[in-house]
Each structure stands twice: as C-alpha cells, then as structure tokens.
N, CA, C and O of each residue as an XYZ file, in Angstrom:
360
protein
N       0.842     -1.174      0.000
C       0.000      0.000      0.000
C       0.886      1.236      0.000
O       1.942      1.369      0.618
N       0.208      2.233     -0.896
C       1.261      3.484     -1.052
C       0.496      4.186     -0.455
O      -0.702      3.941     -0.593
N       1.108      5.829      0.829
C       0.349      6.495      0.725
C       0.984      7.922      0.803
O       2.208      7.946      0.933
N       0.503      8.786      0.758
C       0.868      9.723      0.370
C       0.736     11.116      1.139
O      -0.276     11.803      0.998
N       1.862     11.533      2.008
C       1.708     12.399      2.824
C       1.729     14.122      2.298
O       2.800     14.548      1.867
N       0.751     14.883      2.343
C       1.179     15.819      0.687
C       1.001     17.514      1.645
O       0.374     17.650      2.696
N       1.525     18.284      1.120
C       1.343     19.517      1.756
C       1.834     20.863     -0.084
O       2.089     20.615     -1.262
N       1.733     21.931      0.601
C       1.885     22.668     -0.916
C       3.404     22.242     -1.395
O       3.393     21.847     -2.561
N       4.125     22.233     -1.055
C       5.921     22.602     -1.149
C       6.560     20.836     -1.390
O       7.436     20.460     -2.168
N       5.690     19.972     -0.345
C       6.332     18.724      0.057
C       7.737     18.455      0.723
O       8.356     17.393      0.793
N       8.074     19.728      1.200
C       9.055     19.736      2.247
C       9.187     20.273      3.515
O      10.237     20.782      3.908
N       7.936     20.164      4.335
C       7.640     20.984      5.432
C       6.905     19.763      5.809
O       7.400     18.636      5.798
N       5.229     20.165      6.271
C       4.271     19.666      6.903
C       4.177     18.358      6.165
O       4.111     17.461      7.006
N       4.145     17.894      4.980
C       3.960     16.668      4.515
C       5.649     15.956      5.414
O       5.553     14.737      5.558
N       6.556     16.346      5.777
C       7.302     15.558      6.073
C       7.085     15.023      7.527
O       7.287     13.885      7.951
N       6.594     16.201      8.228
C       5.504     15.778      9.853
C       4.938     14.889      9.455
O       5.169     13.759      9.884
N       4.067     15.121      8.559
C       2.969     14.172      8.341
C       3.417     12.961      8.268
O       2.864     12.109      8.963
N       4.324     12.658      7.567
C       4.816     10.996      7.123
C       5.022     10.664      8.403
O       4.514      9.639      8.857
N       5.750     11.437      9.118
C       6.352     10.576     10.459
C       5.968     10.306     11.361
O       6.414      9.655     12.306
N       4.626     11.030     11.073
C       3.441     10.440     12.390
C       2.486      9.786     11.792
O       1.500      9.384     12.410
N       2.652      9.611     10.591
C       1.422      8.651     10.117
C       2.245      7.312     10.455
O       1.981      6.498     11.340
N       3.181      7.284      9.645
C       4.205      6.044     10.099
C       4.207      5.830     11.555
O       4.180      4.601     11.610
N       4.220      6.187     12.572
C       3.990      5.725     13.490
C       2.360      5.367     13.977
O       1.990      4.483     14.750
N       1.662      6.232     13.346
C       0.374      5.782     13.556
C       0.398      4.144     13.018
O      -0.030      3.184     13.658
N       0.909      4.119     11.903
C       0.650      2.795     11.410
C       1.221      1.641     11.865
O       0.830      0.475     11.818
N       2.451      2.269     12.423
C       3.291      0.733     13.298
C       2.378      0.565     14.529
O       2.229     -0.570     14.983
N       1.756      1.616     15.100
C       0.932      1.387     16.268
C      -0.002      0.500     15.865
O      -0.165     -0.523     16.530
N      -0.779      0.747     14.692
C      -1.860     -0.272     14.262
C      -1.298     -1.527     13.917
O      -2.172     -2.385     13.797
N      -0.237     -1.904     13.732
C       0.183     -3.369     13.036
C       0.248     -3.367     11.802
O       0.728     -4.376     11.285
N      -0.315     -1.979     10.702
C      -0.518     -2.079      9.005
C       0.887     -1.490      8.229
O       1.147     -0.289      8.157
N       1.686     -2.511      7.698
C       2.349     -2.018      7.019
C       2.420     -1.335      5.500
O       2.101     -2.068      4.565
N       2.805     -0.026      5.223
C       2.548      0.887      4.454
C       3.332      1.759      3.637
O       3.907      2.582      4.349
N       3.561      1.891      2.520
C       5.168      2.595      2.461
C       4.435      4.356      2.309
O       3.367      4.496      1.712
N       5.114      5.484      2.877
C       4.253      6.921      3.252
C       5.338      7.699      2.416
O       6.510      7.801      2.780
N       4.810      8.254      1.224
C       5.913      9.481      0.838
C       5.450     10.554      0.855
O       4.345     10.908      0.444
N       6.685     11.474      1.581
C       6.042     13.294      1.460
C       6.180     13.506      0.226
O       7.228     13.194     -0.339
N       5.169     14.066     -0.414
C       4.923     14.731     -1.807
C       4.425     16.239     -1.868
O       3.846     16.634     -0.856
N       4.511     16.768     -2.489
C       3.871     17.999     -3.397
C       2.781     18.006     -3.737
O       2.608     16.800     -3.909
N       1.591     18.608     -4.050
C       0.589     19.054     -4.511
C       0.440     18.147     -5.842
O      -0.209     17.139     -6.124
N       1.397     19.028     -6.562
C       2.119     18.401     -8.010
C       2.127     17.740     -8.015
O       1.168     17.252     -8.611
N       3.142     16.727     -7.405
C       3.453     15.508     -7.300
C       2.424     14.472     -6.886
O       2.442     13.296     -7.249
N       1.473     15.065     -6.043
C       0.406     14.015     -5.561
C      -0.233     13.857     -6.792
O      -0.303     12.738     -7.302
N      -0.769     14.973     -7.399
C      -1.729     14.939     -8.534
C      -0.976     14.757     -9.705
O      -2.002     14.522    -10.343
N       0.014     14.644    -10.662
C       0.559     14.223    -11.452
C       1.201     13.035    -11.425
O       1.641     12.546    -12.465
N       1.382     12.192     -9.759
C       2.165     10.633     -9.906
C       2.147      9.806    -10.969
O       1.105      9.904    -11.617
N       2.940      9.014    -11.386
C       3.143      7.875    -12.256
C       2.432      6.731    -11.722
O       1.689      5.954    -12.323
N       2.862      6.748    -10.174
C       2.305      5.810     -9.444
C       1.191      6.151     -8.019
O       1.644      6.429     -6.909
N       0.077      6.085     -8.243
C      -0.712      7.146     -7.401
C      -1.300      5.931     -5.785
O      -1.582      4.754     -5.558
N      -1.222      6.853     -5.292
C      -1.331      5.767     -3.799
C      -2.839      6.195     -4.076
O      -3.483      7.010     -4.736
N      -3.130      4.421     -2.540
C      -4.201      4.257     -2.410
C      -5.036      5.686     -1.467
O      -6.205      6.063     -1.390
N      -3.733      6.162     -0.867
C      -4.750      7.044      0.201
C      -3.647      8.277      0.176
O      -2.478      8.098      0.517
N      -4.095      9.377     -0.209
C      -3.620     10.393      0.461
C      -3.946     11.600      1.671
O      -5.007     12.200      1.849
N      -2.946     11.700      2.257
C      -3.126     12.422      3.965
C      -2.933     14.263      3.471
O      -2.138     14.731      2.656
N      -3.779     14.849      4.154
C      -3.389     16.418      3.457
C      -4.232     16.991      4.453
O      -5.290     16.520      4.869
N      -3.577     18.223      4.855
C      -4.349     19.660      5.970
C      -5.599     19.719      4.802
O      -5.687     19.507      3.593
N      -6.666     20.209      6.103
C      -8.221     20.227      4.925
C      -8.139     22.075      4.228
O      -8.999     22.679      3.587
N      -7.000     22.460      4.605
C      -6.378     23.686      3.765
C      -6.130     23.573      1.703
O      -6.336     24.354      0.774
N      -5.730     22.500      1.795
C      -5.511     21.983      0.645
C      -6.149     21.169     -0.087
O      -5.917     21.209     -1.295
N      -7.249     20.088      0.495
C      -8.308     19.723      0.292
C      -8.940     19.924     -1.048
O      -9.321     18.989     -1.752
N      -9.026     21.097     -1.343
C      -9.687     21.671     -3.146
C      -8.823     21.485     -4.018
O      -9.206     21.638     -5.178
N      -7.485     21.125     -3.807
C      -6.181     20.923     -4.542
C      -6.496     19.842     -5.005
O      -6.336     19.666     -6.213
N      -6.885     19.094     -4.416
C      -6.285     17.963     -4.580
C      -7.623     16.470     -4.997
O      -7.583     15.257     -4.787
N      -8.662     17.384     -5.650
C      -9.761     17.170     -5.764
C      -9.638     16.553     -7.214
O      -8.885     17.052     -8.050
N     -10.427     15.430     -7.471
C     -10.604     14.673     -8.510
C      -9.575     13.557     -8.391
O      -9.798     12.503     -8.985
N      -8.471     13.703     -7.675
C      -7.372     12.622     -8.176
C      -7.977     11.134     -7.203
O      -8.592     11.097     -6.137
N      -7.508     10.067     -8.071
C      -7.905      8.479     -8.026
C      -7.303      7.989     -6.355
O      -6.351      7.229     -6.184
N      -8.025      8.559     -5.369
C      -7.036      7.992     -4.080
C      -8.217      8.518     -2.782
O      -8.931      9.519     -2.722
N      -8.111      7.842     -2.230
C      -8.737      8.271     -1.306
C      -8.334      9.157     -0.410
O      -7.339      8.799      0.220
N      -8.887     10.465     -0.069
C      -8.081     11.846      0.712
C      -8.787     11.888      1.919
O     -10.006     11.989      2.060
N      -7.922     11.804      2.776
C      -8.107     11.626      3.982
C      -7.867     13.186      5.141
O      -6.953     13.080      5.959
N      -8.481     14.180      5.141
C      -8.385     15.258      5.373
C      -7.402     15.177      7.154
O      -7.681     14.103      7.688
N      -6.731     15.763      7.761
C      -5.688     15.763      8.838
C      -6.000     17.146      9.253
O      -5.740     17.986      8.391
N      -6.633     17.715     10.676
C      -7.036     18.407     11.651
C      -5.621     18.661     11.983
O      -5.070     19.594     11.399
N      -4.888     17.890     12.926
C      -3.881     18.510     13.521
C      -2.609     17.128     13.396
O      -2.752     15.946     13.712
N      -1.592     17.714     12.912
C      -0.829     16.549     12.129
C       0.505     15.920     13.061
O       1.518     15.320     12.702
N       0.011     16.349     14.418
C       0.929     15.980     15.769
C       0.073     14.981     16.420
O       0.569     14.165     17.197
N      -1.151     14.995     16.157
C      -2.165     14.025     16.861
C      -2.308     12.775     16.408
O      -3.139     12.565     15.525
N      -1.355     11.496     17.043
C      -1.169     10.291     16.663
C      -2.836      9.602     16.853
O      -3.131      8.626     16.162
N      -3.514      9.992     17.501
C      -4.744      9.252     18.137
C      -5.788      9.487     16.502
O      -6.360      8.654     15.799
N      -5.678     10.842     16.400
C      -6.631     11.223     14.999
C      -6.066     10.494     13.508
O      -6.740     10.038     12.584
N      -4.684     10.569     13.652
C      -4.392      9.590     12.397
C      -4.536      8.406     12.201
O      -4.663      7.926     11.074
N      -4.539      7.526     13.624
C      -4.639      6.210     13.741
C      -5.936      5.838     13.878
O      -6.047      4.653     13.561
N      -7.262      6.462     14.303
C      -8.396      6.759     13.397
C      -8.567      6.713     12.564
O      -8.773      5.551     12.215
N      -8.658      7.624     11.572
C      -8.677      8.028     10.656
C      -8.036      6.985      9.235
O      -8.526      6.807      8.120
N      -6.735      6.426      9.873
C      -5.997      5.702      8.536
C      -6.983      4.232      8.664
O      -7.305      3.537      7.700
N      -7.388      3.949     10.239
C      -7.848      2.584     10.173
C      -9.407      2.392      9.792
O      -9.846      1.289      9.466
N     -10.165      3.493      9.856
C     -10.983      3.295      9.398
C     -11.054      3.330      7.828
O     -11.758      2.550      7.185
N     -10.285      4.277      7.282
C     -10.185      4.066      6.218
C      -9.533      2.718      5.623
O      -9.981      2.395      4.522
N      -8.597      1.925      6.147
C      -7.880      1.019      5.451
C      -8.763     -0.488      5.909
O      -8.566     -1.558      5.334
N      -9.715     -0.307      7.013
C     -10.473     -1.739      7.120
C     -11.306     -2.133      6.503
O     -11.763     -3.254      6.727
C-alpha cells in the first residue's frame, strides 16, 4: 500500500505528516510505504497511492485525483491519524 503524505511545497508539513502517520501505522500493526509529496506531485504521480493524507487547507487541490483523501485536523495528533488511517484502510 502506497500512501501519500502531501502539503503545498512537500518539504515541510507533509514531512511531519509521514512521520506520524508512520507511526500511527506501526501502532496499528498495518504495514505501508508513506511518501512526502507535493501538490504536483500528488496529482501528477506515475504511481498514485491508495490514500492520500493532506491539511483540509488543501483539500480543493487535490480534488478529482484516483485515491482516497483523507483530510488531517492537527498533524501531531497520533490518536486522529490512527483513526482516521484505520478506518479508512479496514
């Protein structure tokens, strides 16, 4: 499973993001490979993950593309991602 941690730049908040989703996910037991991406990059991939993670700031960005978008409130809060990823991934 690919997923896709995305913010405008992909070198800031998408890189938080990966590293607490990744731990969200070792907490759950689901193994996952998480790349910080770009806007761009989310929406132009070659290879497009099943789920992408994004502030609901960006949300309209990132609208139409083939993945499921999983909107992120506050991207320090392991409890809301591990929510959030497991309901989506069960």
């Amino acid at each position: 499973m690919l997923i896709y941690a995305v913010c405008g730049a992909g070198i800031g908040t998408s890189v938080l993001l990966k590293s607490n989703a990744e731990r969200a996910l070792s907490m759950l037991g689901i193994e996952a490979e998480v790349r910080a991406v770009s806007i761009e990059e989310a929406r132009g991939a070659d290879k497009m993950a099943q789920v992408v993670l994004a502030t609901p700031e960006i949300l309209d960005q990132l609208a139409g593309i083939p993945a499921e978008v999983i909107a992120i409130n506050n991207i320090f809060d392991l409890g809301e991602l591990g929510e959030k990823l497991k309901a989506t991934l069960s």
